[in-house]
MIZAZA-564456 format. One record per atom (N, C-alpha, C): x, y, z. Coordinates in pm, whole numbers, plus 50000, padded with zeros to 5 digits. Example, Ala and Ser with C-alpha at 12.3 -4.5 7.8 and 13.67 -1.06 7.14 Angstrom:
513194943150780
512304955050780
513204967050780
512854977550708
513674989450714
512905000350787
! end
This chain:
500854988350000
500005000050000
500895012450000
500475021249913
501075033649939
500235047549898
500765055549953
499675068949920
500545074349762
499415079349703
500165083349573
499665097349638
500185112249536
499715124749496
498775127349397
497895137149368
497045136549244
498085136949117
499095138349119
500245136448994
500855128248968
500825117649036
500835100349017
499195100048958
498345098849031
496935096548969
496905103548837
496955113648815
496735119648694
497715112948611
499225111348624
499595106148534
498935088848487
498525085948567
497945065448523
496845069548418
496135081948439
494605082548311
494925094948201
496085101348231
496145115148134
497555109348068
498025109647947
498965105747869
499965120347905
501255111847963
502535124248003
503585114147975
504915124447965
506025120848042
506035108648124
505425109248237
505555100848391
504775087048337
503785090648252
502455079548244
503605063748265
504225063548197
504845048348196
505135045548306
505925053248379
506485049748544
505385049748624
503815055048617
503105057648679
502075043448691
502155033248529
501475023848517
502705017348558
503825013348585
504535004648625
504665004048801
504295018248837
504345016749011
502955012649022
501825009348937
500575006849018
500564990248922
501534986148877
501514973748856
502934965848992
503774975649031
503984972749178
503634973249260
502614983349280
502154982049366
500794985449354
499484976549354
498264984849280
497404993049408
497724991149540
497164996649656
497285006149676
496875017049573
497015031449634
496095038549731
496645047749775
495815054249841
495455071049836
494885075549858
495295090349897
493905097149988
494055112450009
493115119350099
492055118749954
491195125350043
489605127849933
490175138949844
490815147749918
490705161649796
491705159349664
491725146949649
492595141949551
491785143049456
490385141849453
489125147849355
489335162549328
489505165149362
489505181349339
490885190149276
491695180649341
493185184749235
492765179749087
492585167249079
492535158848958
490995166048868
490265175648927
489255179048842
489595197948820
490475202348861
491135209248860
491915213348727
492655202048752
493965195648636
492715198148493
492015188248523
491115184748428
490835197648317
489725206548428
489745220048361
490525230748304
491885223948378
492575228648239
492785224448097
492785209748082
492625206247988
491865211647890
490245213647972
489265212247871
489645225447856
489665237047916
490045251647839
490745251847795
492025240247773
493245245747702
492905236947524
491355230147542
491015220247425
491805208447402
492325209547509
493505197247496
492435180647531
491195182347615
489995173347595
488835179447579
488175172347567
486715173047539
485445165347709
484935174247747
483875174347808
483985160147840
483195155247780
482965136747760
484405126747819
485275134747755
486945127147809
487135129447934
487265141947993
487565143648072
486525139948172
485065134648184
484425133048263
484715115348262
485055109148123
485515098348149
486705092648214
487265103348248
489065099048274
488705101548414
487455109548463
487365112948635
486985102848634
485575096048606
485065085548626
486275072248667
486635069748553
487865058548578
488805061148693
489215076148737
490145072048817
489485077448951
488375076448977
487065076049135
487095063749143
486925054849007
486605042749050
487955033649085
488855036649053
490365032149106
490605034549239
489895045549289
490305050749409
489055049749506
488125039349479
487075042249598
487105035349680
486775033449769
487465029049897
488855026249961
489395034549894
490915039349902
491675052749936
490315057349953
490205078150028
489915078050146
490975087250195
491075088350374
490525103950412
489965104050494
490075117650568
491435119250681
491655126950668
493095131750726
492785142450818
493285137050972
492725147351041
493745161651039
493025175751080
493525185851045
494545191851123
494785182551257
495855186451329
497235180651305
496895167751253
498515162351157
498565172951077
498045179650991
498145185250853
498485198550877
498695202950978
498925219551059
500215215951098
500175203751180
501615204551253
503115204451121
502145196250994
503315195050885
503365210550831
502115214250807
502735234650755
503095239750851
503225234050965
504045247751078
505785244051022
505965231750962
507665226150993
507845225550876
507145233250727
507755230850608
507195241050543
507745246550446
506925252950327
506035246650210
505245237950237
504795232550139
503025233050176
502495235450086
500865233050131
500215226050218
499305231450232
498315224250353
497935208350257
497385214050098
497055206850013
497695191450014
499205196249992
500645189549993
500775182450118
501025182150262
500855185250326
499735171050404
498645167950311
497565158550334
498105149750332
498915145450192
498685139750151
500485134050242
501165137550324
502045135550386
501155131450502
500995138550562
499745135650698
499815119350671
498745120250577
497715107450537
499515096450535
500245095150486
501345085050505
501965082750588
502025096250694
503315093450815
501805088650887
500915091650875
499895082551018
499655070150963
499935065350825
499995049650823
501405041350810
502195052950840
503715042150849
504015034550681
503965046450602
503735037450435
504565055050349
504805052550243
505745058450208
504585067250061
505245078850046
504215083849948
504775090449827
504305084649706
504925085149636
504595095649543
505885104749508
505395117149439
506545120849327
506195131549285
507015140149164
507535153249211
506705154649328
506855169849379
507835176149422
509035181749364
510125183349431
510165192249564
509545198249635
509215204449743
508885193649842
507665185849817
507495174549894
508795167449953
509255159649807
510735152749843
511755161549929
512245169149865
512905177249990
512505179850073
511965182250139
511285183750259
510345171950377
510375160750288
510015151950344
510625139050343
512135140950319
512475125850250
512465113650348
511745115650429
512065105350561
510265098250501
509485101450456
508205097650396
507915096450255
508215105850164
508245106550034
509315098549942
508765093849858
510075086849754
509095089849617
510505093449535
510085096549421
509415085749345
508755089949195
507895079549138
508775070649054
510165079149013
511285071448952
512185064349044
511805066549189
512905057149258
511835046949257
510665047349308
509865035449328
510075026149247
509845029849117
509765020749041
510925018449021
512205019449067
513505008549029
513865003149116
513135003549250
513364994249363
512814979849368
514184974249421
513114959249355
511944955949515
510814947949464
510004944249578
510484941349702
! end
């Protein structure tokens, strides 16, 4: 099990860069996890797409669809006093921040792109390119 970021998620349903490393860490590991507002980054993201025409309405409601259903019963609420104590001791978002919460209270490692995160958290965070060259 591990907590991903909405930029692991986004990369497994939106075609990038990362997408390959992103389907190879959830074929290592397919137990992801993350906080709820991982909806809201990832529909976020989305709307940019669709204003930038880069999708279409229909796509992008299909690519949410698919990746709610990857992730349902796999969303945590994260209480708000872990998530304060991490922005009092870092510069990184409250947002950011959750999704650290949500891993150091399950003793599981979270896997990101975020270079702020990683620095600042490397005792929890591992990148999405180290993951995937670590063997099981």
């Amino acid at each position: 099990m591990i907590v991903v970021d909405s930029n692991i998620i986004g990369s497994l349903f939106l075609t990038s860069d990362r997408s390959p490393q992103a389907e190879q860490a959830f074929r290592k590991d397919p137990q992801w996890i993350a906080p709820f507002h991982w909806r809201s980054e990832i529909r976020n993201l989305l709307a940019f797409y669709i204003r930038k025409g880069i999708l279409s309405l229909g796509d992008s409601q299909q690519i949410l669809d698919a990746a709610t259903e990857l992730m349902q019963g796999q969303e945590y609420e994260v209480a708000s006093h872990l998530i304060l104590s991490l922005v009092a001791t870092s510069t990184c978002s409250a947002y950011d921040c959750e999704f650290v919460a949500l891993a150091k209270d399950l003793h599981i490692h979270l896997v990101t792109v975020d270079k702020q995160i990683l620095e600042q958290f490397p005792d929890i965070a591992v990148s999405l390119e180290k993951f995937v060259s670590r063997r099981k």
